[in-house]
C-alpha positions as a LaTeX table, in Angstrom:
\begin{tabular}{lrrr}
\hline
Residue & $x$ (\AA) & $y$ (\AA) & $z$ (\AA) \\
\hline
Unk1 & 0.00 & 0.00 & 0.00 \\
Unk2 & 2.55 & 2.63 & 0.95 \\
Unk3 & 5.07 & 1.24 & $-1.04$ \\
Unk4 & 3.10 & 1.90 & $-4.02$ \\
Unk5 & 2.17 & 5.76 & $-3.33$ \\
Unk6 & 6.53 & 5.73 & $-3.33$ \\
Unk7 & 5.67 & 4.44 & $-7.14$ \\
Unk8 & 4.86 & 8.17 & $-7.34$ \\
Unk9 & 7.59 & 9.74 & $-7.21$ \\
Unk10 & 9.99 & 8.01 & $-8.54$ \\
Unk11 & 9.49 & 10.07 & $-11.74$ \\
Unk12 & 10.12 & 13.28 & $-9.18$ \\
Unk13 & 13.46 & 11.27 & $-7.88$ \\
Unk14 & 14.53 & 11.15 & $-11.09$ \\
Unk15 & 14.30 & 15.11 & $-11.87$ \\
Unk16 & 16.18 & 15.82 & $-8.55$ \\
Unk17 & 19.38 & 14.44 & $-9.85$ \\
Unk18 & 18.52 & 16.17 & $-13.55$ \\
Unk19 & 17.60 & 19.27 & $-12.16$ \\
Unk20 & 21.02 & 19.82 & $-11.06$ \\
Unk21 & 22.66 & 19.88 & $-15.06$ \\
Unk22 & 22.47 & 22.46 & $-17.22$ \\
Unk23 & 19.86 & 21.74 & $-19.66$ \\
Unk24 & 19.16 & 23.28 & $-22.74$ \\
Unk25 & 15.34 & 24.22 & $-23.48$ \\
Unk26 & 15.26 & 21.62 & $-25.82$ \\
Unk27 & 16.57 & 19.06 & $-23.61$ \\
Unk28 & 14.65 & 19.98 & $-20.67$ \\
Unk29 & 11.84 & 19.80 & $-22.50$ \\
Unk30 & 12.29 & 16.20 & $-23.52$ \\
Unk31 & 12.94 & 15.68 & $-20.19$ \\
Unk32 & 9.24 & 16.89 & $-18.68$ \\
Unk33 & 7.94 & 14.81 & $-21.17$ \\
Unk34 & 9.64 & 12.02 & $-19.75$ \\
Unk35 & 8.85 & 12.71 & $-15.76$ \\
Unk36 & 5.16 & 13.18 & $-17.33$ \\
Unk37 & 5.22 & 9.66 & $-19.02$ \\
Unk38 & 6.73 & 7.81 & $-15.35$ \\
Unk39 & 3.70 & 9.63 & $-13.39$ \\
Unk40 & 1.37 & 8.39 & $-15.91$ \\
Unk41 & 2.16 & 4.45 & $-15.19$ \\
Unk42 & 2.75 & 5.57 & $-11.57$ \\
Unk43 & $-1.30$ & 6.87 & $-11.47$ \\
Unk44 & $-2.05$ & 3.14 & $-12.31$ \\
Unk45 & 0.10 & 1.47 & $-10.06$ \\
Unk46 & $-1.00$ & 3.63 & $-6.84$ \\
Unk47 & $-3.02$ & 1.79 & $-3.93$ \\
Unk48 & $-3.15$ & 4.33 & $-0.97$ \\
Unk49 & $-3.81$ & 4.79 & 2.39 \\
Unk50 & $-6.89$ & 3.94 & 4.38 \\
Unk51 & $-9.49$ & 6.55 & 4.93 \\
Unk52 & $-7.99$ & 8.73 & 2.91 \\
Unk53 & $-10.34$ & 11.14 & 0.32 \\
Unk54 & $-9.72$ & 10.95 & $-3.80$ \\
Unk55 & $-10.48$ & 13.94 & $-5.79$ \\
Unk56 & $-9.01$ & 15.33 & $-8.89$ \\
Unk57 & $-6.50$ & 17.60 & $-8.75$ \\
Unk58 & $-8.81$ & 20.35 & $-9.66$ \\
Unk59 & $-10.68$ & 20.16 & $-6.69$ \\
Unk60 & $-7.97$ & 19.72 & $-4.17$ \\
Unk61 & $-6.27$ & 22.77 & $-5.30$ \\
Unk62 & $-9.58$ & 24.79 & $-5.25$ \\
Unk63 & $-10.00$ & 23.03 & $-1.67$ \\
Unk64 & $-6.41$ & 24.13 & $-0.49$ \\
Unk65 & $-5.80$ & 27.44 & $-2.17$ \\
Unk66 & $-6.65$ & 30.30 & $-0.23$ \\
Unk67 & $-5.45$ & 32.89 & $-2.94$ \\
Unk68 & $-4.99$ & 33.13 & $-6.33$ \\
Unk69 & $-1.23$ & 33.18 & $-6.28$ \\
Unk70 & $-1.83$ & 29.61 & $-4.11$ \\
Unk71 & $-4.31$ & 27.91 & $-7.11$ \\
Unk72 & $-1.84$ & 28.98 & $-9.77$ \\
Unk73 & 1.02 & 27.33 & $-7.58$ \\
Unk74 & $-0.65$ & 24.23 & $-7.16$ \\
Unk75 & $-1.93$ & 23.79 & $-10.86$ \\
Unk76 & 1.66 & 24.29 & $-11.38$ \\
Unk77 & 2.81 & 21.37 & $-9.23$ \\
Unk78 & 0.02 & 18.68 & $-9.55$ \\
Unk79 & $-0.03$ & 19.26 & $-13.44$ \\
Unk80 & 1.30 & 15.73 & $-13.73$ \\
Unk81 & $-0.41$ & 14.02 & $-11.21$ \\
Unk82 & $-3.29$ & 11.57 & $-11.44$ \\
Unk83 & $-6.20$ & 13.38 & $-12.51$ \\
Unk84 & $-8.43$ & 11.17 & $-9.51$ \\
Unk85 & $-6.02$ & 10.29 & $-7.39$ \\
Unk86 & $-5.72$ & 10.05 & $-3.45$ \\
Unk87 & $-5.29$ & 13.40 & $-1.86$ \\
Unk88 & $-1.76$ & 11.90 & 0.48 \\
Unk89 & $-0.40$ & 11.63 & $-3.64$ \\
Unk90 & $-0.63$ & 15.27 & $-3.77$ \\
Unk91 & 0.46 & 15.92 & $-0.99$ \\
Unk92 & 4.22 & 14.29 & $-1.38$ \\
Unk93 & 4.12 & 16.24 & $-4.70$ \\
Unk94 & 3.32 & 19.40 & $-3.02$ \\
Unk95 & 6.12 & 18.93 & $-0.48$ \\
Unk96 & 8.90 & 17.51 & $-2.89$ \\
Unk97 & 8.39 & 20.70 & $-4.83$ \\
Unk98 & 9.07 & 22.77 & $-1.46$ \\
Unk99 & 12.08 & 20.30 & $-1.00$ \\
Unk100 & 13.73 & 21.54 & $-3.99$ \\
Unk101 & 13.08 & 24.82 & $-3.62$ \\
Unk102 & 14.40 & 24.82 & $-0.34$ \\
Unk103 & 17.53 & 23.40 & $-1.67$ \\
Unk104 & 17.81 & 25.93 & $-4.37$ \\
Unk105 & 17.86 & 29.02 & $-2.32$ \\
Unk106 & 19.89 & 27.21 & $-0.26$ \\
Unk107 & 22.45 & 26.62 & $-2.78$ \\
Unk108 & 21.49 & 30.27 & $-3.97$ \\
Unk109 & 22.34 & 31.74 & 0.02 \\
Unk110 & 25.75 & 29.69 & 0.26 \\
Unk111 & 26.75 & 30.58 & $-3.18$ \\
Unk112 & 26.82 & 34.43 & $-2.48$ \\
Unk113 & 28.51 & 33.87 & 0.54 \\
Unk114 & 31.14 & 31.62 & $-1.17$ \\
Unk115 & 34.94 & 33.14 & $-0.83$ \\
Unk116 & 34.67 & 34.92 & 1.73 \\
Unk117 & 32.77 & 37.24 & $-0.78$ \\
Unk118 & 33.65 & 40.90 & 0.11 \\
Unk119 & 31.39 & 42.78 & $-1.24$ \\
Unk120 & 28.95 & 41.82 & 1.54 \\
Unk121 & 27.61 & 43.99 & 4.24 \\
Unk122 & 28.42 & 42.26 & 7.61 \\
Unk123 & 24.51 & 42.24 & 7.70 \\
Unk124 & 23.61 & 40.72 & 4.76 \\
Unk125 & 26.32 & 37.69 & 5.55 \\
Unk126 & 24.60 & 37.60 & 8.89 \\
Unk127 & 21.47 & 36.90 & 7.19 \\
Unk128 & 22.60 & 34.73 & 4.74 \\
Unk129 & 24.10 & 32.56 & 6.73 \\
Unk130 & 21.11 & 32.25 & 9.07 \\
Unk131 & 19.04 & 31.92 & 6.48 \\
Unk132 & 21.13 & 28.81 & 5.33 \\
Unk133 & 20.85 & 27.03 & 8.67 \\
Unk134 & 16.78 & 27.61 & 8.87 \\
Unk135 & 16.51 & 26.39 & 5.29 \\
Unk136 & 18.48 & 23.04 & 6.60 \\
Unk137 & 15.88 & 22.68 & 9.17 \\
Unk138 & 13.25 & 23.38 & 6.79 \\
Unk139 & 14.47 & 20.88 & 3.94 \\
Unk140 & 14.62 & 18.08 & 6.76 \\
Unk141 & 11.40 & 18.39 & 8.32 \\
Unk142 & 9.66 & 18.53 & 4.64 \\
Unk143 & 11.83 & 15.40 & 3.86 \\
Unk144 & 9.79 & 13.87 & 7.25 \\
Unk145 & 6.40 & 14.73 & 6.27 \\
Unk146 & 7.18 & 12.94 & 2.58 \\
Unk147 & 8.55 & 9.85 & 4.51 \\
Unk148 & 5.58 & 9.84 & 6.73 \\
Unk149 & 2.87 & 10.23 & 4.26 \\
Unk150 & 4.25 & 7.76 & 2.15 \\
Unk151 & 3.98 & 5.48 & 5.20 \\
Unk152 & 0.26 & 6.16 & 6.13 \\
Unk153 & 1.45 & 7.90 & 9.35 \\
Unk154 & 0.07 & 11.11 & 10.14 \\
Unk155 & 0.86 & 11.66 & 14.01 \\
Unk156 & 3.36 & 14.62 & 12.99 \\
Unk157 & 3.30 & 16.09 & 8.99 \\
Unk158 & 0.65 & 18.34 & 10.33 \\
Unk159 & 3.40 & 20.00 & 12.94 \\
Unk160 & 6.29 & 19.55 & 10.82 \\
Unk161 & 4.92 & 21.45 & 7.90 \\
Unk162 & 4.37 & 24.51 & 10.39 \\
Unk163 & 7.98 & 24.60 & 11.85 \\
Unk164 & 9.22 & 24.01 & 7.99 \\
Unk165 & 7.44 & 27.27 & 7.16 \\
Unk166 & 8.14 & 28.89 & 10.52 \\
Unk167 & 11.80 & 28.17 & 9.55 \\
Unk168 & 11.48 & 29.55 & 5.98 \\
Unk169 & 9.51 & 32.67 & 7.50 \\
Unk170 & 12.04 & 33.59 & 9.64 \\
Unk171 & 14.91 & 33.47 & 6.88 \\
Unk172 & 12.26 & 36.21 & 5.04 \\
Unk173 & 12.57 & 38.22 & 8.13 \\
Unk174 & 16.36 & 38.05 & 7.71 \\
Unk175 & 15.99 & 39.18 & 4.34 \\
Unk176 & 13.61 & 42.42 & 4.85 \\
Unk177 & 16.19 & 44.79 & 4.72 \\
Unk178 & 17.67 & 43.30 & 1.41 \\
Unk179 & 15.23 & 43.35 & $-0.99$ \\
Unk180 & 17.70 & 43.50 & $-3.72$ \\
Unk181 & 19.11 & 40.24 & $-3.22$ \\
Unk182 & 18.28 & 37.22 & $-5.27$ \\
Unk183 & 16.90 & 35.34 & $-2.21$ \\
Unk184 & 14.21 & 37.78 & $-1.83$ \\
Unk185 & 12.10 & 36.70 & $-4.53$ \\
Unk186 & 13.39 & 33.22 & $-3.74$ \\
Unk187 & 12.24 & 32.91 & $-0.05$ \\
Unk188 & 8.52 & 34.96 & $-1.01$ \\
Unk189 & 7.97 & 31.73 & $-3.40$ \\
Unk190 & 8.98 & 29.27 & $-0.66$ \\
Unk191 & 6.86 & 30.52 & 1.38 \\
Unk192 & 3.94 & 30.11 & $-0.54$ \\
Unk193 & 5.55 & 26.69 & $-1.14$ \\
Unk194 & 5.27 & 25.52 & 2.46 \\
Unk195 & 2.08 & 27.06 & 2.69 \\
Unk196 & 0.58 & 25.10 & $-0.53$ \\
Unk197 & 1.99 & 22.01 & 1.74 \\
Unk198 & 0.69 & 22.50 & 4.77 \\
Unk199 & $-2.82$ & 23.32 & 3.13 \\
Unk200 & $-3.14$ & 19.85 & 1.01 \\
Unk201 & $-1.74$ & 17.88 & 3.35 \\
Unk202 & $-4.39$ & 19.49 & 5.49 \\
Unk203 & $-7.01$ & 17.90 & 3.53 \\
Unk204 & $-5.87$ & 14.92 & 4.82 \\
Unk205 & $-5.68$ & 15.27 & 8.71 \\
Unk206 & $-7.06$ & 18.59 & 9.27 \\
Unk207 & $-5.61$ & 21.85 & 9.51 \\
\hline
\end{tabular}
């Protein structure tokens, strides 16, 4: 049962380690096509939890979205996912994607302070690098949740999802006064990320 929901993202697994190469647009769009064709097989080989609702993906981002930004994120994420499909399926989806991005800015943060880079104000390190140790948390506990849901076990995705965006939160607080940077923009769309989450893996165990 939970071993086939992990069926599910194997596709996903797959675009973690691509992600990471430098694709052309030609080549990356070969690629989607790909990840598209593995969740397609994975929709049929998907068993589920017990007790858990189904509903197309249309409804469970009209269900979870609280803005428009939110419904247009979710769309986004779920495009490939089974069009009737068990709501825990969309909710690993929803909190691999906030994996990655996690581990973008974070990449993003340690990059700009790579070499000791001088051009920073002793602020903006200082926020960096805090930034960089919430996103850790952040990645981990979103890591959890996707364990946990794959496993039918939801004592503590509910809780983890709200320190993960606690965590992410608090790096935007870091960044307030540095609106220029790069991670600006970054953290804003993480944290409607975590929130997209938290919300559909609400319609699972409650919010």
């Amino acid at each position: 049962m939970a071993s086939d929901l992990g069926k599910l993202v194997l596709g996903y697994g797959f675009y973690e380690k691509e992600k990471k190469k430098k694709m052309t647009r030609a080549s990356a769009t070969g690629f989607l096509a790909a990840v598209a064709m593995a969740l397609a097989v994975a929709a049929v080989v998907v068993d589920g939890c017990d007790n858990v609702p189904s509903m197309s993906m249309d409804d469970a981002c009209l269900k979870a979205s609280t803005s428009q930004p939110l419904l247009a994120l979710c769309h986004g994420e779920l495009l490939n996912a089974p069009e009737s499909g068990e709501v825990t399926v969309y909710a690993v989806i929803s909190a691999r994607w906030a994996q990655w991005a996690y581990e973008a800015t974070s990449r993003a943060a340690a990059g700009l302070l790579g070499n000791n880079n001088a051009s920073l104000a002793a602020g903006e390190r200082a926020a960096y690098e805090a930034c960089v140790a919430r996103y850790a948390s952040a990645k981990a506990r979103v890591m959890a949740v996707q364990t946990q849901l794959l496993e039918c076990s939801y004592a503590s995705p509910k809780q983890e999802l709200i320190d993960a965006r606690v965590d992410v939160e608090a790096c935007g607080g870091e960044l307030s006064r540095f609106a220029a940077s790069p991670l600006h923009a970054m953290n804003a769309d993480d944290q409607l990320k975590a929130t997209l989450a938290y919300e559909l893996t609400g319609l699972i165990i409650g919010k």
